[in-house]
C-alpha positions in Angstrom: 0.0 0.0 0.0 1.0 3.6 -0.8 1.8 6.3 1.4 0.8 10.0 1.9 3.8 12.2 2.5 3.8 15.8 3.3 6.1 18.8 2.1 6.1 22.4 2.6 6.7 25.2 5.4 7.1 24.0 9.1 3.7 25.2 10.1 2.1 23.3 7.3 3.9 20.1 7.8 3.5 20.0 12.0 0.1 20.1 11.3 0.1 17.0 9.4 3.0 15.3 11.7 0.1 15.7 14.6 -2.3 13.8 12.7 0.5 11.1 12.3 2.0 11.5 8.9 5.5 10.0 9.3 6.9 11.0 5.7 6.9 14.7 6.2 9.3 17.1 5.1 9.6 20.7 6.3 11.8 22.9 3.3 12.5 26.8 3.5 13.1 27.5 -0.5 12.3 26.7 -3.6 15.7 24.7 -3.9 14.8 22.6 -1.2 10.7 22.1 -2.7 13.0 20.6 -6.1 15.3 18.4 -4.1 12.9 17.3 -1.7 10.2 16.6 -4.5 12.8 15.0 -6.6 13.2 12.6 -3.5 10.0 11.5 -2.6 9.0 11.3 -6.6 11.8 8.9 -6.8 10.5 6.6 -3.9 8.4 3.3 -4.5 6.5 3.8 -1.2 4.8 7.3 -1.7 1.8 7.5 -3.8 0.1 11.2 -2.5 2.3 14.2 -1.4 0.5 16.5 0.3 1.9 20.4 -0.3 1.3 23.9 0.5 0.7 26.5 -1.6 3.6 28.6 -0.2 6.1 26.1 -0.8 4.5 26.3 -4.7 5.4 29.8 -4.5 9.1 29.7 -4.2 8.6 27.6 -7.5 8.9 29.3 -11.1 5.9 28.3 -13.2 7.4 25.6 -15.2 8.5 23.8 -11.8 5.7 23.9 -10.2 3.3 22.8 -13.2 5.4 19.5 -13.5 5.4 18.8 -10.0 1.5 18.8 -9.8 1.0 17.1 -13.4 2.7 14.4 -11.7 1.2 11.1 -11.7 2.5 9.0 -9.3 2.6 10.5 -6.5 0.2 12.7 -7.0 1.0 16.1 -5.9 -2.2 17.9 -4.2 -1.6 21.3 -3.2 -3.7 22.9 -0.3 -4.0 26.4 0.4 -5.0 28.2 3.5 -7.8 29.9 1.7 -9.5 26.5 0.5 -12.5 25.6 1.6 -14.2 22.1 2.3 -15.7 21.8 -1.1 -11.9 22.3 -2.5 -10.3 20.3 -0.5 -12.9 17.6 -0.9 -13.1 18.3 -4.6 -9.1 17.7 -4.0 -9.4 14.1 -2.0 -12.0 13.1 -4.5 -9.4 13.8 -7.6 -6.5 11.7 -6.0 -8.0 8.5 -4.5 -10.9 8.2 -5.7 -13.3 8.3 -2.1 -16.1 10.8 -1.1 -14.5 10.6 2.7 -17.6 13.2 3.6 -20.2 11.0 1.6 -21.8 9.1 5.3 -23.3 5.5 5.0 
């Protein structure tokens, strides 16, 4: 089975490390987004990195469009202005589940 990994600023990623994501990765530049992306892109265990939109933004255009064209892992990029339909529209997109859909 796949694993979710996070990557972005420290606030973003503690978040995440509180809910018990063990793959994530705290980065300061855009350098750091590459290298780190480059990295978990080459692992066989990772199959949804989770990323915030301030990490994207140390990114030039080019970079950051073929991080999140990539298919496996799938990049998913959350910002702090997204709301639940987003985000949900998001989860839906990458594996496939409704997780607010009850019953």
């Amino acid at each position: 089975m796949k694993k979710v990994a996070c990557l972005g600023t420290e606030a973003f990623t503690l978040g995440f490390q509180l809910a018990g994501i063990r793959n994530a990765v705290t980065v300061r530049d855009g350098k750091a987004v590459l290298d780190e992306a480059h990295r978990l892109r080459a692992s066989k265990e990772i199959g949804i990195v989770i990323t915030d939109e301030e990490a994207l933004g140390w990114l030039d255009g080019h970079e950051k469009a073929e991080l999140l064209d990539s298919v496996e892992p799938v990049f998913i990029a959350l910002s702090t202005q997204a709301g639940d339909d987003d985000i949900r529209k998001l989860i839906i997109k990458s594996i496939g589940v409704d997780l607010w859909k009850g019953g």
